[in-house]
SEMI-684583 format. One record per residue: residue number from 1; residue in one letter; y, z, x of N, C-alpha, C, O in turn. Coordinates in steps of 0.05 Angstrom, whole numbers, always signed. Atoms other than C-alpha are relative to their C-alpha. Example, Ala and Ser with C-alpha at 12.3 -4.5 7.8 and 13.67 -1.06 7.14 Angstrom:
# SEMI-684583
     k   r      nc2      nc3      nc1     cac2     cac3     cac1      cc2      cc3      cc1      oc2      oc3      oc1
     1   A      -24       +0      +18      -90     +156     +246      +24       +0      +18      +24      +13      +39
     2   S      -24       -1      -16      -21     +143     +273      +22      +14      -15      +44      +18       -5
***
This chain:
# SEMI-684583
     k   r      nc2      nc3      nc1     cac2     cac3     cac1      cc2      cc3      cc1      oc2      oc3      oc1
     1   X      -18       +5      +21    +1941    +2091    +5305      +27       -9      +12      +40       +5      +28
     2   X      -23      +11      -10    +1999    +2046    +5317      +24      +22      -14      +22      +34      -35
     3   X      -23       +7      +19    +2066    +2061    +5302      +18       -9      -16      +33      -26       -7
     4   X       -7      +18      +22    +2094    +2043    +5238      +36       +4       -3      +49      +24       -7
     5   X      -28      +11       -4    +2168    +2005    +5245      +13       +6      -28       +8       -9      -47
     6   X      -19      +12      +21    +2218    +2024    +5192      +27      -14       -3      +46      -10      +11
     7   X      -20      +19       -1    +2264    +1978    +5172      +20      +14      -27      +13      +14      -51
     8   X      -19      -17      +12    +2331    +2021    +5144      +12      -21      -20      +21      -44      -15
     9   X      -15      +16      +32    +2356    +2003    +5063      +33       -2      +17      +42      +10      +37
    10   X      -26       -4       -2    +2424    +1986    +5063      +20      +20       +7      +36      +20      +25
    11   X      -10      -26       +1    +2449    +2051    +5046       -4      +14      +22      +18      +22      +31
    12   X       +3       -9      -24    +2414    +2083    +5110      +12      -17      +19      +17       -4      +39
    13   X      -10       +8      -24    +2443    +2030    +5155      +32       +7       +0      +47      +10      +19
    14   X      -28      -12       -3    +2508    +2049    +5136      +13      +24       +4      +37      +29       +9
    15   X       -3      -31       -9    +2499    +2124    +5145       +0       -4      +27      +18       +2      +43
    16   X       +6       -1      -28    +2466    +2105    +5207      +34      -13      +18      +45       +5      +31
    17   X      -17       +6      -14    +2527    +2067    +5238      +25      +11       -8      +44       +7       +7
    18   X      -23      -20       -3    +2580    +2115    +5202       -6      +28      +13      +12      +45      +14
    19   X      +14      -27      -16    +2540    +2174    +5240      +12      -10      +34      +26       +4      +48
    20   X       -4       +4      -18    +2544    +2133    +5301      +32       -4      +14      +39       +6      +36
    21   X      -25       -4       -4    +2614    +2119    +5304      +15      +18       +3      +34      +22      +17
    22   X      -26      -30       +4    +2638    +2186    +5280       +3      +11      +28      +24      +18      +40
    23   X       +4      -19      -24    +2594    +2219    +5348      +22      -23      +17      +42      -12      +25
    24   X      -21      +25      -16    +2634    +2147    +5387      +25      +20       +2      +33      +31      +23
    25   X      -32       +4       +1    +2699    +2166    +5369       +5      +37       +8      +27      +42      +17
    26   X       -8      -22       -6    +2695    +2245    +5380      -11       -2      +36       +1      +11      +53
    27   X       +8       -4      -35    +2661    +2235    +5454      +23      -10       +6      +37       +3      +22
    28   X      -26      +15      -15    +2720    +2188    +5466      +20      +32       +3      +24      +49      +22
    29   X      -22      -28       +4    +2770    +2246    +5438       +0      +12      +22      +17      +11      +40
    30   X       +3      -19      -27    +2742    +2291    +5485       -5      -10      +32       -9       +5      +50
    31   X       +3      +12      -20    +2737    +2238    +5539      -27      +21      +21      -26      +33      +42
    32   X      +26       -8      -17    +2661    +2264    +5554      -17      -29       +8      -12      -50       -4
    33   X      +21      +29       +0    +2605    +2207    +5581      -23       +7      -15      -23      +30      -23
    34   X      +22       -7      +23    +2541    +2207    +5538      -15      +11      +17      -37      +18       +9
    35   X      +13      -13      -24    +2520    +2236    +5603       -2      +33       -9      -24      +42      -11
    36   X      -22      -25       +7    +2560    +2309    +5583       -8       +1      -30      -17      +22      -37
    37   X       -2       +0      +21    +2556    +2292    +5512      -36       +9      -11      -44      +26      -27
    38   X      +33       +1       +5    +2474    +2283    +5511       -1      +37      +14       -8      +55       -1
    39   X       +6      -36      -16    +2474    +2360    +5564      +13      +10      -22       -7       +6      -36
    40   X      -12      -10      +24    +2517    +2390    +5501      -20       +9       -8      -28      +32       -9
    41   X      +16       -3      +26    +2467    +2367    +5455      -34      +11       +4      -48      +19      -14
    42   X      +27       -6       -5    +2401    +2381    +5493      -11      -23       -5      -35      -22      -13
    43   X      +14      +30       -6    +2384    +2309    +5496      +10      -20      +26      +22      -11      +45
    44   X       -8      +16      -16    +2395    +2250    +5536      +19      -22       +7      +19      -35      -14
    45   X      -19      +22       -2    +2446    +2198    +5557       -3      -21      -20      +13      -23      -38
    46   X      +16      +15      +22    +2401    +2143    +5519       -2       +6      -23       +3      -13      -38
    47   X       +1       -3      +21    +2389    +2180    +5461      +33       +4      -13      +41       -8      -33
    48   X      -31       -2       +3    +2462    +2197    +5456      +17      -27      -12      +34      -29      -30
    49   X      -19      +31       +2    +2483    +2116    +5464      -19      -17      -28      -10      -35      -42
    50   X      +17      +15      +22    +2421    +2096    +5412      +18       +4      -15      +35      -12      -21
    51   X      -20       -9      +31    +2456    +2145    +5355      +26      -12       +7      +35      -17      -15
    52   X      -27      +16      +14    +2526    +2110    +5366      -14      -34       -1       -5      -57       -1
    53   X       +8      +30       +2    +2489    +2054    +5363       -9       -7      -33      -14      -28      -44
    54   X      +25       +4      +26    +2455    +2068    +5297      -18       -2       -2      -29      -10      -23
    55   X      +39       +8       +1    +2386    +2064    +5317      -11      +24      -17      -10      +47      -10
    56   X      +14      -14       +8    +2347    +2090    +5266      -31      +25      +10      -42      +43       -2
    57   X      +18      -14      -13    +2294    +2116    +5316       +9      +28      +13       -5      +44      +25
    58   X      -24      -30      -19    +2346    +2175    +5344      -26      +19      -34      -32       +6      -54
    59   X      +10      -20      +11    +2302    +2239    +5303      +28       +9      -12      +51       +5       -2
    60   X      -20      -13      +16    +2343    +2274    +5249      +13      +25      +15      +37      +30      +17
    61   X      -13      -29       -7    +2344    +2346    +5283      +26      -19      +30      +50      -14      +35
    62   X      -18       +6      -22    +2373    +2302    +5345      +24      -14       +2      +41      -16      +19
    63   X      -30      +17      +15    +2424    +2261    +5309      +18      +23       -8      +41      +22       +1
    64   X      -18      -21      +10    +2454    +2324    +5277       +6      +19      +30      +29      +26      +29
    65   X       +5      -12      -23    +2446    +2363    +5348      +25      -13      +12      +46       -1      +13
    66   X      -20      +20      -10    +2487    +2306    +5380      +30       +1      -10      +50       +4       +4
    67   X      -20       -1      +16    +2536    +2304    +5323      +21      +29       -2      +45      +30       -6
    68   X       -6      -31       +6    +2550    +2376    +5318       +9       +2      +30      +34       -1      +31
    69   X       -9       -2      -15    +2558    +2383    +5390      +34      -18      +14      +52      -11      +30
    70   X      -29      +23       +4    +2615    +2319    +5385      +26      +14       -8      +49      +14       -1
    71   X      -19      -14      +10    +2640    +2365    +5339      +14      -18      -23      +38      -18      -28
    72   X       -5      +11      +30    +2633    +2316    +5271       -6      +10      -13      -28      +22      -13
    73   X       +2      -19      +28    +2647    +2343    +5207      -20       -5      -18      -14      -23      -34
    74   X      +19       -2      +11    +2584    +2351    +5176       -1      +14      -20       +7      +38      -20
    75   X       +0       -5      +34    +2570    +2355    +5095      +31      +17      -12      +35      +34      -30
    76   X      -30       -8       +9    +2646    +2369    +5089       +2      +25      +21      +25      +33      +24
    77   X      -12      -28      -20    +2645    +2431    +5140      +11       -4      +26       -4      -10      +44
    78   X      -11       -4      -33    +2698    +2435    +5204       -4      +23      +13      +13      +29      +30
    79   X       +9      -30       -9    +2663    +2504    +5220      -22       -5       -1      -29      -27      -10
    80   X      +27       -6       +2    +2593    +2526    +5229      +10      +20      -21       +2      +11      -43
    81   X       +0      -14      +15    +2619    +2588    +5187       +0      -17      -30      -10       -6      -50
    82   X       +6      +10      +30    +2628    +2530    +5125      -27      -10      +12      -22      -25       -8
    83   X      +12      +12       +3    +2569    +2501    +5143      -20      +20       -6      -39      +12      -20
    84   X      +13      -26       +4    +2534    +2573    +5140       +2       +3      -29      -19       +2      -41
    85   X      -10       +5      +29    +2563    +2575    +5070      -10      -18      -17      -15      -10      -40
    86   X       +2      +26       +8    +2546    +2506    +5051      -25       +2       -1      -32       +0      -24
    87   X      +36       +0       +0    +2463    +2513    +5069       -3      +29      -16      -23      +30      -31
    88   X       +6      -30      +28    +2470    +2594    +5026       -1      -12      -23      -22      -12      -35
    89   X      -10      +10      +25    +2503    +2561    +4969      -41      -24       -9      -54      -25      -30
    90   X      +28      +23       +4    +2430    +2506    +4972      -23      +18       +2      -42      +14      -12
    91   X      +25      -17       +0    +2383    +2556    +4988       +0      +15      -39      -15      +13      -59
    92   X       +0      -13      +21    +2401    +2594    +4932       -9      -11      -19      -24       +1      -33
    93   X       -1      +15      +19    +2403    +2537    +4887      -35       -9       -8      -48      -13      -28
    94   X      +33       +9       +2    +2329    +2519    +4910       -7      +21       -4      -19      +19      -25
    95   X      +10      -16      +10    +2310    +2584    +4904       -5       +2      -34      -24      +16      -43
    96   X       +0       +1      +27    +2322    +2572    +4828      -17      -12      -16      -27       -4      -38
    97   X      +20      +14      +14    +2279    +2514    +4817      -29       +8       -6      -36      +31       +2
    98   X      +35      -15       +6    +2201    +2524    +4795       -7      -11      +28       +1      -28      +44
    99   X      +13      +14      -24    +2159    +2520    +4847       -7      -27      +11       -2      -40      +32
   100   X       +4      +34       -1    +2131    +2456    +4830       +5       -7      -20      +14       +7      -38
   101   X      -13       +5      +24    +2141    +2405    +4783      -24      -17       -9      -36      -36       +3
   102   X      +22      +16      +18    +2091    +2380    +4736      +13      -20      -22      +27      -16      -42
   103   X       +8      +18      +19    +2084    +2315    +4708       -3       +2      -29      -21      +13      -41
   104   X       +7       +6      +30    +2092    +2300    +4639       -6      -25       -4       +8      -41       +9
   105   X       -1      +25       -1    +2064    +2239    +4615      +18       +0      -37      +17      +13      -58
   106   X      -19       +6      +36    +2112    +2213    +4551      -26      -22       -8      -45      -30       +4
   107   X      +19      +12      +14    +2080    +2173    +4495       +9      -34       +4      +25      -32      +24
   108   X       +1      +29       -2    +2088    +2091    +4496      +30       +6       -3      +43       +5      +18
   109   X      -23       +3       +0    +2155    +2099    +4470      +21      +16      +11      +45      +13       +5
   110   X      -12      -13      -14    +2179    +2150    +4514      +11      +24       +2      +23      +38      +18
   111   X      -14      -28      +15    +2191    +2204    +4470      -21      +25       +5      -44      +20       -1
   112   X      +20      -22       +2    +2157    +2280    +4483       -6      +10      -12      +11      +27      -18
   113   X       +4       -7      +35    +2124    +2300    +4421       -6      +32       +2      -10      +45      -19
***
């Protein structure tokens, strides 16, 4: 089984290269090399220069790994203590929903009788 190429909507390429920049501009700050920056994160130099690159192939846990170690402000939190706050507040929220969610089919005109 090959590997299947995706090619990032709009919207993702612009996360992707505002992600990449953010980690850019805090390695600078701290005048680390992606050498220092990648040992932080538990990754590599390469993977480090992909994500400011925006390559969609950088893995999520390793993009945020990277990022967090930069020390970018992630879902509004400049703490791990808000960001501890920030994933309670969601848990909770999911804890709320039904388990699953069943399908309704509506009638032609859309309405649930």
């Amino acid at each position: 089984m090959t590997r299947q190429r995706v090619v990032p909507t709009e919207g993702a390429r612009l996360v992707l290269d505002t992600l990449g920049a953010q980690v850019r501009i805090e390695r600078n700050r701290h005048k680390w090399t992606a050498e220092e920056l990648g040992r932080r994160a538990g990754v590599g130099p390469r993977t480090v220069t992909a994500l400011e690159k925006g390559s969609p192939a950088v893995s999520l846990g390793n993009a945020i790994e990277i990022a967090l170690a930069a020390g970018v402000n992630l879902l509004g939190a400049d703490h791990p203590d808000a960001l501890r706050g920030i994933a309670a507040v969601h848990r909770e929220a999911v804890s709320l929903l039904p388990r699953r969610v069943v399908r309704r089919d509506l009638g032609d005109d859309g309405v649930d009788f």
